[in-house]
N, C-alpha and C positions, 0 to 999 in steps of 0.2 A: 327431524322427528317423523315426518310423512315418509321419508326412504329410508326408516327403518319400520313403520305399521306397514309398509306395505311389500319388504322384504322378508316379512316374518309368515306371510301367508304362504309365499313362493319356498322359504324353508319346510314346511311343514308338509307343503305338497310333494315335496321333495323326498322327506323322508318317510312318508307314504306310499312316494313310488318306490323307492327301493325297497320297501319291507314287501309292500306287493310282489316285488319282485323277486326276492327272496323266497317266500314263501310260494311262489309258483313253481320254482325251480325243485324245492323240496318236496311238491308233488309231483313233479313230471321224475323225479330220481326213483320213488313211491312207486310209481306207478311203473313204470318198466322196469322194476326190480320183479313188484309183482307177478306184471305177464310173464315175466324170464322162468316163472316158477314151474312151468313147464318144462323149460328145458335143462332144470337144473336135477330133475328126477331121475338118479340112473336107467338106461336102457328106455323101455317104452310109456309113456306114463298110462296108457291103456293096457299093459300088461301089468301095471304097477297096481292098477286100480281093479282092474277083472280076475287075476291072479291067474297063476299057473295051468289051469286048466280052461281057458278060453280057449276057443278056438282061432284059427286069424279071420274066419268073418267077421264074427264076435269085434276081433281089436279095429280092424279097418272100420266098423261100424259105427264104432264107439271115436275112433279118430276123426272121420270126418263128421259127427254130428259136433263134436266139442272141438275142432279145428284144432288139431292138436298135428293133424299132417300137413300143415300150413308153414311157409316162411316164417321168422319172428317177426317181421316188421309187417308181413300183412293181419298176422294176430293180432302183434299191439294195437294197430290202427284201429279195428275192429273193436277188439276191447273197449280201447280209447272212449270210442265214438259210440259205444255203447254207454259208458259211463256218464258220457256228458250228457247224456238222457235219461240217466234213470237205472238202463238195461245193463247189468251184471250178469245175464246169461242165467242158466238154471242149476240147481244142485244136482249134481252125480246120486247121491244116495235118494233122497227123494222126488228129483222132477218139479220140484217147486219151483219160482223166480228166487235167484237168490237176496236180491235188495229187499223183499217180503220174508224173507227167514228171516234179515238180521234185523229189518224195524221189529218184528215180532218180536226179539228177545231184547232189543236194545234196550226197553225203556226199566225191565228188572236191573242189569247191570249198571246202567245212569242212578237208577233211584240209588243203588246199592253205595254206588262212589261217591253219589251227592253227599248221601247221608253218615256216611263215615268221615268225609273229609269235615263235614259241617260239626260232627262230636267230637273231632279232633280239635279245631278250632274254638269250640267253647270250651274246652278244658286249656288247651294250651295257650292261650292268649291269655288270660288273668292270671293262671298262675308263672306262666314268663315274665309277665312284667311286673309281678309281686316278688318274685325271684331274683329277680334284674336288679329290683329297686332295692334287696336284704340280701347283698351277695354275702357270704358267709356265716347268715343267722340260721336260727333253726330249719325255718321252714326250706328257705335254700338249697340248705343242706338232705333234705328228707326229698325234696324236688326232684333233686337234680341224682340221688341214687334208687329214686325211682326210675327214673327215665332210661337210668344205664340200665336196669335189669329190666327194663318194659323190653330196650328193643334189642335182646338178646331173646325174644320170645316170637318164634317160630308163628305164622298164620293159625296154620292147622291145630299145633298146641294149643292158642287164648280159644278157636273155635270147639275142638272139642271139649277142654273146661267150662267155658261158656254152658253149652251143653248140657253137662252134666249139673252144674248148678242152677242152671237161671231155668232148664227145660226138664232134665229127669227129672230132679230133686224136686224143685218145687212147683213146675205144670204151669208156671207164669209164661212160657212162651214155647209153640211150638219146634221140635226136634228139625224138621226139616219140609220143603215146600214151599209152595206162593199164594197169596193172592192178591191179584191184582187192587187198582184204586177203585173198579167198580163194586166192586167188596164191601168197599167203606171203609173211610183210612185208619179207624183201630182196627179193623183186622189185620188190612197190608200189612201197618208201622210192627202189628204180633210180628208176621213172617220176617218182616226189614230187620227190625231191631239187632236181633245178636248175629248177623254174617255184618252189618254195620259194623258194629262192636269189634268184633273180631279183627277185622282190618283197621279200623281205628288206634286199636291195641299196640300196632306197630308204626303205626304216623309218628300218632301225638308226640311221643318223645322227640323226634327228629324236628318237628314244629318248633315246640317248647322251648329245646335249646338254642335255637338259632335266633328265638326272641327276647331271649334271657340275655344272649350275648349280643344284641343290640340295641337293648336295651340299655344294658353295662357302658356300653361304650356313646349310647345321646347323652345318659346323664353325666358327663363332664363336658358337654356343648357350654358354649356361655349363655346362650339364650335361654339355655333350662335351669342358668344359676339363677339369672335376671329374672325371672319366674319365679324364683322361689323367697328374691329378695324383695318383692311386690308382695309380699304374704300372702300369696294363693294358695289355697289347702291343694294339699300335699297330692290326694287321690285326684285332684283336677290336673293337675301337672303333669302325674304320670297319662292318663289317660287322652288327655289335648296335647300337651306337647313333645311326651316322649313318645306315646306309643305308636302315632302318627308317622312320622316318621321312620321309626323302627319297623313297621308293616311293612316296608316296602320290598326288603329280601324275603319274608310272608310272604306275601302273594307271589313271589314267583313258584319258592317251594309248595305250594299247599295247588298251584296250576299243575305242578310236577307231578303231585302228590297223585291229584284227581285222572291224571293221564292215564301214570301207571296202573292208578288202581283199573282204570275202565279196559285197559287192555290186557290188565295182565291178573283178572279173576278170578283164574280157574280152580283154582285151591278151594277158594271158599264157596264157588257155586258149587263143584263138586261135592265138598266136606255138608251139604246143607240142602242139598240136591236143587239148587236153582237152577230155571229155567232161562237161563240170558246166556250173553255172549261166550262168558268162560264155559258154558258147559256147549256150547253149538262149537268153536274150537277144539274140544275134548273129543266130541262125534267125529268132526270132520279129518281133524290129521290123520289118524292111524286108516280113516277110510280114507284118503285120499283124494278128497274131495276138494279137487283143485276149485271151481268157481269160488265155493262158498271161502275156504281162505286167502284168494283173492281180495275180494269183497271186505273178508276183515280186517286184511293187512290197508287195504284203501281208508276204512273207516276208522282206524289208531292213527293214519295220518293224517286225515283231514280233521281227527279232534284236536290235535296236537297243535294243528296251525290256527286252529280257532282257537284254543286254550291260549295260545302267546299274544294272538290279537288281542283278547279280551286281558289278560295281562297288560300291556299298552296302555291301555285305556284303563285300567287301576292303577298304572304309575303317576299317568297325570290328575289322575283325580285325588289321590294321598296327598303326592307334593306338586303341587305346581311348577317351582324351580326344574322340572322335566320338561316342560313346555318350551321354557324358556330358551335352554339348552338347544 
């Protein structure tokens, strides 16, 4: 008994270090994929960015301020070793710091993903597991061809609908714009709400069904029969003992969910003119604004390996039987 409490600590250190490990590697691949983005620019990337009629003072000027006529490896290192402080170098278009661009817009695109995934999840969790629990009843049935015709529905399309109903038509919520939390959060949640929505519009379904169909498949566990032969009502059952379990494939998708939404916003900042990450991406590529895409591509990977850790740590908090493993 004592040499297995005390091998179980040594596992678990274990497989800490190797996710550590893991996930360090997936930044250092990140990471010098990014600084490589220099040299993956045909021709000069100072002539990519000053265009055609620079001069070569102009490009030599512009080279060695942004080390771009540098070795790879003495760039990388430089980047590297700026990154691990902080310093991401400054934007091409404006001469800002770039790590101060993108906290400035990060926290509209975070509210934006938080709050989508979070509306996705209150729709989709009760009615997957009412769905799950009435496979081929009415409501199931209405569920589940919703869902097919939700996520055949394009960003941009639920955003401009949205739009036109919730903002032209009736003036319940503004066309497009932000304000922040110092606003006061009915104004923000005004701005938030339908770019939310919008991206929400295309989750939920994908949410829904994946908890519909494991749902479908706990309730013929034997434990959730023994459950029900103890005459526990019914909605206790589903919600303690199926759906408990059944969250577990949840949470990784709706971590998925919240990734992509945060890196890949451009649609809807765009379609609604927000101010965060998708639309500072929309500036920066066509300009060429190597630091600042840099900086972004660093910041979808370091969310991504924080989104899986914290994953982790919702598996073993759902089911324990993780731990044990």
């Amino acid at each position: 008994m004592a040499a297995g409490a005390l091998a179980a600590p040594r596992v678990r250190l274990g497989r800490a270090a190797r996710r550590a490990a893991h996930l360090l590697a997936v930044l250092l691949l990140v990471t010098l994929a990014a600084a490589a983005l220099v040299d993956l620019i045909p021709g000069s990337p100072s002539a990519a960015i000053l265009g055609p009629t620079a001069t070569p003072e102009q490009l030599a000027e512009l080279d060695a301020e942004y080390g771009f006529d540098r070795p790879f490896p003495v760039r990388y290192l430089d980047w590297a070793g700026g990154l691990l402080t902080g310093d991401l170098g400054r934007s091409i278009q404006s001469g800002q710091p770039v790590l101060g661009t993108i906290l400035e817009r990060l926290p509209v695109t975070l509210e934006i993903a938080l709050l989508a995934v979070g509306l996705s999840l209150l729709v989709a969790v009760p009615l997957g597991v009412y769905s799950g629990a009435r496979v081929g009843g009415p409501l199931d049935r209405v569920v589940t061809a919703a869902a097919s015709a939700l996520m055949s529905i394009p960003v941009f399309v639920a955003g401009v609908v949205l739009i036109y109903l919730l903002a032209l038509t009736t003036g319940w919520f503004p066309v497009s714009g932000w304000a922040p939390l110092s606003a006061g959060l009915a104004e923000n949640l005004r701005f938030a709400f339908l770019p939310a929505v919008a991206l929400a519009v295309g989750e939920t379904p994908t949410l829904l069904r994946l908890l519909r169909g494991d749902v479908v498949a706990t309730l013929r566990e034997d434990f959730v029969r023994t459950a029900a032969t103890r005459g526990l009502p019914r909605r206790y059952i589903l919600f303690r003992h199926v759906l408990r379990p059944s969250a577990l494939p949840l949470v990784t998708m709706a971590a998925v969910v919240f990734g992509r939404l945060l890196a890949g916003s451009v649609v809807v900042e765009s379609l609604f003119a927000l101010p965060g990450l998708g639309g500072l991406a929309l500036q920066s590529i066509p300009a060429k604004d190597i630091p600042v895409i840099q900086g972004l591509v660093v910041l979808v990977a370091i969310t991504y390996v924080l989104v899986n850790m914290v994953v982790d740590l919702g598996y073993t908090a759902l089911d324990p039987r993780t731990r044990a493993r």
